[in-house]
C-alpha positions in Angstrom: -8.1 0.2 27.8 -9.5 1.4 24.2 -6.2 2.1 22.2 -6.5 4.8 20.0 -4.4 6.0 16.9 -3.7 9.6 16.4 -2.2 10.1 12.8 0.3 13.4 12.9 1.5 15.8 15.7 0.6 18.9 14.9 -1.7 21.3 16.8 -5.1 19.8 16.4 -3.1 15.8 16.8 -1.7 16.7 20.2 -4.4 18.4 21.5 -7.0 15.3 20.2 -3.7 12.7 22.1 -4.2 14.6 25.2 -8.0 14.8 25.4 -8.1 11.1 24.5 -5.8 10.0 27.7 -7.0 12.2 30.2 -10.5 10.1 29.5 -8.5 7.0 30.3 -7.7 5.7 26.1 -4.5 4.1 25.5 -3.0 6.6 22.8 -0.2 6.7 20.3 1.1 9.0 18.2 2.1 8.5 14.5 4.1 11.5 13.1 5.6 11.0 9.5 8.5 13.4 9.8 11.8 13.3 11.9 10.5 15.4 14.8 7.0 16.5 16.2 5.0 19.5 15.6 3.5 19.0 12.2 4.4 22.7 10.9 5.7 24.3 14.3 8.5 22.2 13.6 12.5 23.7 14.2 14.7 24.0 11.5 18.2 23.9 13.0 21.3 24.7 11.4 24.5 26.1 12.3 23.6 27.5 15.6 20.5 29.2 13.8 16.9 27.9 14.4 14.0 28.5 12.5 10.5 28.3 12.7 9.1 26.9 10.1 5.9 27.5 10.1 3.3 29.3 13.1 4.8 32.4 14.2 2.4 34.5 15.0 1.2 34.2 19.0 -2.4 35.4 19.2 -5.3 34.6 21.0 -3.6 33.5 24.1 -6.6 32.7 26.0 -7.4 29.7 24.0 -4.0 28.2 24.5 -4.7 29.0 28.5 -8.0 27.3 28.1 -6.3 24.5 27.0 -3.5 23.8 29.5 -6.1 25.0 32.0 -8.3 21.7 31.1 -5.9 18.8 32.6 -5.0 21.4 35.9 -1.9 22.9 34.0 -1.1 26.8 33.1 0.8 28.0 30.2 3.5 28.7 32.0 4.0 25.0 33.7 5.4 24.4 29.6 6.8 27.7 27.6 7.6 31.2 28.2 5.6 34.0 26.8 6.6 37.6 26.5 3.9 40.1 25.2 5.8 41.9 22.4 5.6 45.9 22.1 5.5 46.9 19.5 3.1 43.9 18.4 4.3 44.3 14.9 5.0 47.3 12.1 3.3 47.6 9.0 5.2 49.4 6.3 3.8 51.1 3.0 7.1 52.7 1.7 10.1 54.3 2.5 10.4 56.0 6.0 6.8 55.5 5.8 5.4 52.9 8.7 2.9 52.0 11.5 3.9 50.1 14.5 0.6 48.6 16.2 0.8 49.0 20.2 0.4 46.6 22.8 -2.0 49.2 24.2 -5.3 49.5 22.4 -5.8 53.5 23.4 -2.5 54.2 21.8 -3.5 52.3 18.7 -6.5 54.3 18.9 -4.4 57.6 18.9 -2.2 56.7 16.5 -5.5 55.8 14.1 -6.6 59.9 14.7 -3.3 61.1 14.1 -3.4 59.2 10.3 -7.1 59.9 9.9 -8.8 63.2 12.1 -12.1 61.3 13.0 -11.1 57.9 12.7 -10.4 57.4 16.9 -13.8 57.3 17.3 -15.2 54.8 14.7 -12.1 52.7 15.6 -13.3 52.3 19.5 -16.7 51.0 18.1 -15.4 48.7 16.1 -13.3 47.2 18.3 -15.8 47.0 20.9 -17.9 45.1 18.1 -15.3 43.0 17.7 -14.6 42.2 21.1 -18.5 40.9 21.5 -18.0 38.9 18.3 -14.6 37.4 19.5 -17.0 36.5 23.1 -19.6 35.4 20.9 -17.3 32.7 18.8 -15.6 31.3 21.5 -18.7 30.7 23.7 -21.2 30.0 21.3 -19.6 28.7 17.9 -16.0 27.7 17.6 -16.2 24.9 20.0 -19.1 23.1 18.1 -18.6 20.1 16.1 -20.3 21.2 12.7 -23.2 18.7 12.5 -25.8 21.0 12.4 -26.9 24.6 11.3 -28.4 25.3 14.6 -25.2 25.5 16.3 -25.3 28.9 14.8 -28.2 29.7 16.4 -28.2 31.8 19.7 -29.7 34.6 21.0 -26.5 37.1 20.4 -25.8 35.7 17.2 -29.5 35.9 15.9 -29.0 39.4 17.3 -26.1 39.9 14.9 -27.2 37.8 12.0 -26.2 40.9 10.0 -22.4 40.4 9.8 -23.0 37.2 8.3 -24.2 38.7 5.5 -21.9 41.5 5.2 -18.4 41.3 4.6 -15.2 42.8 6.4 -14.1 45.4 4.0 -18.1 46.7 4.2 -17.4 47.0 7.7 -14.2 48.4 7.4 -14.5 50.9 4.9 -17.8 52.3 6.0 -16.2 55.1 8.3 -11.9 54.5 7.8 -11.2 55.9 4.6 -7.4 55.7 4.6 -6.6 53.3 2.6 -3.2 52.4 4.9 -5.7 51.9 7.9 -8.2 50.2 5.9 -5.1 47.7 5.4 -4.2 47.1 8.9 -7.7 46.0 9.8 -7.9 43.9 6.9 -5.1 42.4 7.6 -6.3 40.0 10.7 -8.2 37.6 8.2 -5.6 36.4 6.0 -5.2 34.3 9.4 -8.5 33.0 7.8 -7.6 32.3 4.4 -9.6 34.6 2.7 -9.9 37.8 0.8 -11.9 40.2 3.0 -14.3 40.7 0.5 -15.5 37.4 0.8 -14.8 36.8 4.6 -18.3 37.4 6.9 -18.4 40.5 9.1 -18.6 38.5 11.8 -15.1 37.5 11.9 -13.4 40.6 12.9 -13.5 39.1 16.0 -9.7 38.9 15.2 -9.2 42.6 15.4 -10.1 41.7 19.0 -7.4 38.8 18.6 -4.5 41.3 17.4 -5.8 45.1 19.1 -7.4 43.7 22.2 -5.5 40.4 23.3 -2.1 41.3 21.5 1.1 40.0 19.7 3.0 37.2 21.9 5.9 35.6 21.3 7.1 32.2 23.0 10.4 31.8 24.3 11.8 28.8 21.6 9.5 29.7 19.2 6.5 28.2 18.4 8.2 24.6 18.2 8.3 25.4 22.0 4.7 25.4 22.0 4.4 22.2 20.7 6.6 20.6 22.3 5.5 22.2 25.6 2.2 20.5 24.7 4.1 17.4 23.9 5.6 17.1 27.5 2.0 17.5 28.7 1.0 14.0 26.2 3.5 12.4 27.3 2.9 13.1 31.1 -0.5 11.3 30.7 1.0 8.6 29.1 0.9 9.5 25.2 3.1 7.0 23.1 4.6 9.0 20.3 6.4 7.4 17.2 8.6 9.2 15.1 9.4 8.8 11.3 5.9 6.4 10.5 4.7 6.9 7.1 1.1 5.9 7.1 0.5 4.0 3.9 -3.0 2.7 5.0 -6.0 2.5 7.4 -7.5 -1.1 7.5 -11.0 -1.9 8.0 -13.6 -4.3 9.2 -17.0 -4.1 9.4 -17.6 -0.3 9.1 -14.6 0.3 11.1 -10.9 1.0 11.3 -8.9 -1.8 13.1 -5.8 -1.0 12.3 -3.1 1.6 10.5 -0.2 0.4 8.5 2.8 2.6 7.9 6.2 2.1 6.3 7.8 0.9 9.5 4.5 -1.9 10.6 1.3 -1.8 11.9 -1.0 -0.4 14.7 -3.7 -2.1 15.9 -6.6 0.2 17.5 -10.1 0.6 18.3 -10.3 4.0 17.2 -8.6 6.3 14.9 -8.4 10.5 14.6 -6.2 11.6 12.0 -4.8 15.3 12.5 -3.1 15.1 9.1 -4.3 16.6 5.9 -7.9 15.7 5.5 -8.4 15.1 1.6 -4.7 13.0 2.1 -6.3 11.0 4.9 -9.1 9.9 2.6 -6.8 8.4 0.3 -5.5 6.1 3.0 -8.8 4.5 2.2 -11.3 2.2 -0.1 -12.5 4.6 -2.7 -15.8 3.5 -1.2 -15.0 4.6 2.6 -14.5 8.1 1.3 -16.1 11.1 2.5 -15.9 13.4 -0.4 -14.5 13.2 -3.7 -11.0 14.4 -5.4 -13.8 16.7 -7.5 -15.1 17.9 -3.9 -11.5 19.1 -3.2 -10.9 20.8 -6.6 -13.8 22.8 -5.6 -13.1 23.8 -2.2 -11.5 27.5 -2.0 -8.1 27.1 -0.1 -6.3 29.3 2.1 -2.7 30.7 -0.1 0.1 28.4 0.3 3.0 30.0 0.8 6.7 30.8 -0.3 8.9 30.6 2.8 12.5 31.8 3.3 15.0 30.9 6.4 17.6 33.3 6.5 20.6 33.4 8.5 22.0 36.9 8.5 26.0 37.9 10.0 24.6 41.2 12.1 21.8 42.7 13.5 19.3 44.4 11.7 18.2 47.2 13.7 15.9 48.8 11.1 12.8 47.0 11.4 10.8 44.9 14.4 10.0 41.2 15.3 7.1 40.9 12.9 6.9 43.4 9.7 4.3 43.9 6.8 5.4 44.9 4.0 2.3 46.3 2.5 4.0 48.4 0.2 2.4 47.2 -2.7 -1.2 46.8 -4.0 -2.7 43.8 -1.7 -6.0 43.8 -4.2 -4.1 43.0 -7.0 -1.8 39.9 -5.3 -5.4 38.8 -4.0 -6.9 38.3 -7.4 -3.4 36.6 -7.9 -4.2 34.1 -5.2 -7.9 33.6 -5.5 -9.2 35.5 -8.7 -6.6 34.0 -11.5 -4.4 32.1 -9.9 -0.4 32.9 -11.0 2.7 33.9 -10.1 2.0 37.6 -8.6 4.2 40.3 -10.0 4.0 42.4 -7.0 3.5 40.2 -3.6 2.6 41.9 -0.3 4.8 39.7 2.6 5.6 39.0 5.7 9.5 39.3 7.5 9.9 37.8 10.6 13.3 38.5 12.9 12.0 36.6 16.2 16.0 36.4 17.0 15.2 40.5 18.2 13.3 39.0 21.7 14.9 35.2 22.1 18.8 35.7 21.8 19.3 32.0 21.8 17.9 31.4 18.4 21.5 32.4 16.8 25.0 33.2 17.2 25.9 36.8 19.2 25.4 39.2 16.8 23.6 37.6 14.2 20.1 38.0 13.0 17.5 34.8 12.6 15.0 35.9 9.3 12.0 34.0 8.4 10.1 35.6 4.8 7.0 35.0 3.9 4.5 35.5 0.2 1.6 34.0 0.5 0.9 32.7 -3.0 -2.2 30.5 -4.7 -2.3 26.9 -4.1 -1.4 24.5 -7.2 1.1 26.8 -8.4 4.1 25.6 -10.6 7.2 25.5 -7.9 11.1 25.3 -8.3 14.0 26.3 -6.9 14.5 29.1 -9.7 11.2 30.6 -8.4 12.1 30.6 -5.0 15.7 32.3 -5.7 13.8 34.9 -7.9 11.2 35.9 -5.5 13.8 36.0 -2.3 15.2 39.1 -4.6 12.2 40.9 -4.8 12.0 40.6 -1.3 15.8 41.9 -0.9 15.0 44.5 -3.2 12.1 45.5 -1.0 13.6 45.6 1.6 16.5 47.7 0.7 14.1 50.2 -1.3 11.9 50.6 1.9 14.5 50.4 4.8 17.9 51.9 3.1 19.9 48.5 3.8 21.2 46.1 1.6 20.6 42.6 3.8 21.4 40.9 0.7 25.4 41.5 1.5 24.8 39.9 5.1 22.9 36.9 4.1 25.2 33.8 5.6 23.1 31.0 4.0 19.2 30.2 3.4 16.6 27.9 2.6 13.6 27.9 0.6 10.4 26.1 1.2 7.3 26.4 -1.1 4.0 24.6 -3.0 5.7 21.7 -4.0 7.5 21.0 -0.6 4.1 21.4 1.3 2.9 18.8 -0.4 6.0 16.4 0.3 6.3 17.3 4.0 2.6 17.6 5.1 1.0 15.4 2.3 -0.7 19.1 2.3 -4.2 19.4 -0.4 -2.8 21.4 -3.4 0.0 22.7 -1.5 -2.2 24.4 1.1 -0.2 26.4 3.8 -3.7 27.1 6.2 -6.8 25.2 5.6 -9.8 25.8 4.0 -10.7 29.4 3.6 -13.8 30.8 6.4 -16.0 31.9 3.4 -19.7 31.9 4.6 -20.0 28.8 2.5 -17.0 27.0 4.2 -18.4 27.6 7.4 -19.3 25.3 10.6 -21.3 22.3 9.0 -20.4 23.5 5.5 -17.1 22.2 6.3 -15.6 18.5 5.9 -17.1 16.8 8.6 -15.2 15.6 11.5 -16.3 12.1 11.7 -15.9 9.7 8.8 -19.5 8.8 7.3 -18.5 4.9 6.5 -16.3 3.3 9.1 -17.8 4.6 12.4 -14.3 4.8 14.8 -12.2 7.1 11.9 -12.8 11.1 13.0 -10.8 14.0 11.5 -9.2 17.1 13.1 -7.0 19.7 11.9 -7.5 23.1 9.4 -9.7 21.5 7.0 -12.5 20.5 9.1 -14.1 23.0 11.9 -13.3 25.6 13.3 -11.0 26.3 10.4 -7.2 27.3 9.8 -4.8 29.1 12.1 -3.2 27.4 15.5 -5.6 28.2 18.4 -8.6 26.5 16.2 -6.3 23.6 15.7 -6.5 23.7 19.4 -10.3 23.8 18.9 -10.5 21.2 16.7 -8.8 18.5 19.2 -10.9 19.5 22.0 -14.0 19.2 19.6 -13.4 15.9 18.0 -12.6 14.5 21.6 -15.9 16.1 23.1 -17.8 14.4 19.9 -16.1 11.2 20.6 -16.6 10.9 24.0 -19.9 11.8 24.5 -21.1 9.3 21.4 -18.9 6.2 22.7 -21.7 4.1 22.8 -22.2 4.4 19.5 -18.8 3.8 18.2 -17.6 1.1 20.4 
């Protein structure tokens, strides 16, 4: 049997380890950290357990396309529950939106804000329904060698929405600003502002209106490590705590990967951890691009994240809330425009301990806060404490309670940290942005150019950032793999 290294365990690293030993490879796992899941890992303390990163179920047909390939359903791993209301977007006090699990209501609920708007909405969904068919069966699932993977006869029919952008599409007929917001909102998934994101990707409106807001029973960690059980079923090898330091080579090609613990001999390497850190595992010679080429590349935010352990319930707000009670165009040019500090963040508040009990104590409250912020920002613990209290003081100013009273402990995570855990490219929290000129082969390239057995998979190569491309991307390095083994071997 081949044996094949698989650096990291996140999304994109499982899914490549599973792929790779249903088509009879001998593969093992390397996973730096002290538990697997690359960012869906659990942060446990106390009797309260975080996520600390995914959170956000969408797109739940990829996930069932996945399990579905070696014979398997969703359900043979994890428990999902289809949450209702999906999530609530708030703009000030007493002043909210909660987005249905049922696309007519949401429809309603768009006429009652804006007279007219019900009607424009239902085309643009249904737009963005044939996009979302479009992607997965035509684009997302292609390995990025070549333009013409773009090419088809329904996306020459829509070449249109590659040249306009999502707030064009958007703001065309919804003139309320709040709703013009909520659309939006979907490609921050993708790393982008949505003046610079391609019209085409409002497929995820179809992702949050059409296919809903899911939660896993566990979290998200229970995702991975449902798909873990799966690896390990088809006899993955995974290794806990190994550092990789280097990847050795011979003749154009990898023969073996060092760590801080030994070596691994292989015949084949796919490295699911941070691209541009992957590269420096390397010769400068056997590099595909250039710490310039990096520099250059427009990131998706990194983030500032926030564990929180609360001593009661807090029955004020949902399982996922937006606080989009401040001027979003103003914290984008803070992200992408000028990158600083932003005075006034939108973010995100998470309190997943509403539908899974078992995530804390009776009675208490699980929190996870998030701001996205620009990568390569400065980072310190005095930041972190200082931004928790604008998010406190937002809180209390938009829901009337004071949660900073009830807060039992927390822990902070930001820029600096991403880097240390994840080896993550300026402190990127998602990929590469999907701007048109990041897109499909304009993306780093999943093979290596120089040593002919060393492929890449995660957010920074194709499809792009957010979980169920990461399940893309290890299903489309595999299918590149596989059918080009003569040429590798």
């Amino acid at each position: 049997m081949k044996k094949v290294i698989i650096i990291g365990s996140g999304f994109s690293a499982i899914a490549s380890a599973c792929y790779m030993a249903k088509a009879g490879y001998s593969v093992q796992v390397l996973e730096k950290n002290e538990q697997l899941g690359g960012r869906a890992s659990m942060l446990e303390i106390a009797g309260f357990k975080f996520d600390m990163g995914p959170s956000w179920y969408w797109m739940p047909d990829i996930f069932e396309r996945f399990f579905a390939d070696f014979g398997k359903n969703v359900s043979d791993y994890y428990e999902l529950k289809k949450l209702s209301p999906g999530y609530r977007v708030i703009f000030g006090k007493d002043d909210y939106i909660d987005i249905s699990d049922e696309p007519e209501k949401i429809i309603a609920k768009f006429e009652e804000v804006e007279p007219g708007s019900g009607k424009h909405l239902r085309k643009f969904m249904e737009d963005s329904r044939k996009n979302y068919e479009i992607a997965m069966k035509d684009l997302v699932y292609n390995p990025g060698k070549s333009l013409l993977e773009l090419v088809s006869l329904e996306t020459a029919s829509r070449l249109n929405l590659f040249v306009q952008n999502i707030s064009q599409t958007v703001r065309k007929n919804i003139k309320n600003p709040k709703l013009q917001s909520i659309l939006e909102f979907p490609v921050l998934f993708l790393g982008a502002k949505p003046q610079n994101t391609p019209a085409f990707y409002n497929f995820m409106n179809h992702a949050d209106f059409g296919l809903g807001t899911w939660y896993p029973k566990g979290g998200f960690n229970a995702v991975a490590l449902g798909m873990v059980k799966l690896a390990k079923e088809l006899g993955v090898e995974f290794h806990l705590n190994q550092n990789v330091i280097k990847i050795e080579t011979e003749n154009n090609a990898a023969t073996s990967v060092v760590t801080t613990h030994g070596f691994f001999d292989t015949d084949l390497v796919i490295s699911g951890a941070d691209y541009a850190h992957t590269e420096q595992l390397l010769n400068p010679n056997q590099k595909n691009y250039s710490d310039k080429y990096w520099q250059k590349k427009v990131f998706a935010p990194s983030s500032f994240l926030y564990y929180v352990a609360f001593d009661k319930k807090v029955p004020e707000l949902q399982h996922h809330n937006l606080f989009f009670d401040t001027d979003f165009g103003q914290h984008a040019v803070d992200i992408y425009d000028e990158p600083k500090l932003p005075k006034k963040p939108l973010f995100y508040a998470n309190f997943s301990s509403k539908t899974d009990l078992d995530l804390c104590p009776e009675g208490k409250e699980v929190g996870f806060f998030l701001i996205p912020v620009a990568v390569d920002l400065e980072d310190s613990q005095d930041i972190h404490d200082r931004y928790f209290e604008l998010i406190m003081d937002r809180v209390e100013k938009n829901i009337g309670v004071d949660l900073r009273s009830s807060v039992l402990f927390k822990k902070s995570f930001g820029v600096q940290d991403f880097k240390e855990r994840y080896n993550s490219c300026r402190g990127n929290a998602y990929g590469l942005a999907n701007t048109l000129l990041q897109t499909s082969v304009l993306r780093p390239s999943i093979s290596n150019k120089k040593i002919k057995n060393l492929f890449y998979t995660g957010q920074l190569t194709v499809p792009g950032p957010g979980v169920p491309p990461a399940l893309i991307s290890g299903k489309v390095v595999t299918d590149y793999i596989l059918q080009h083994q003569n040429k590798i071997f």
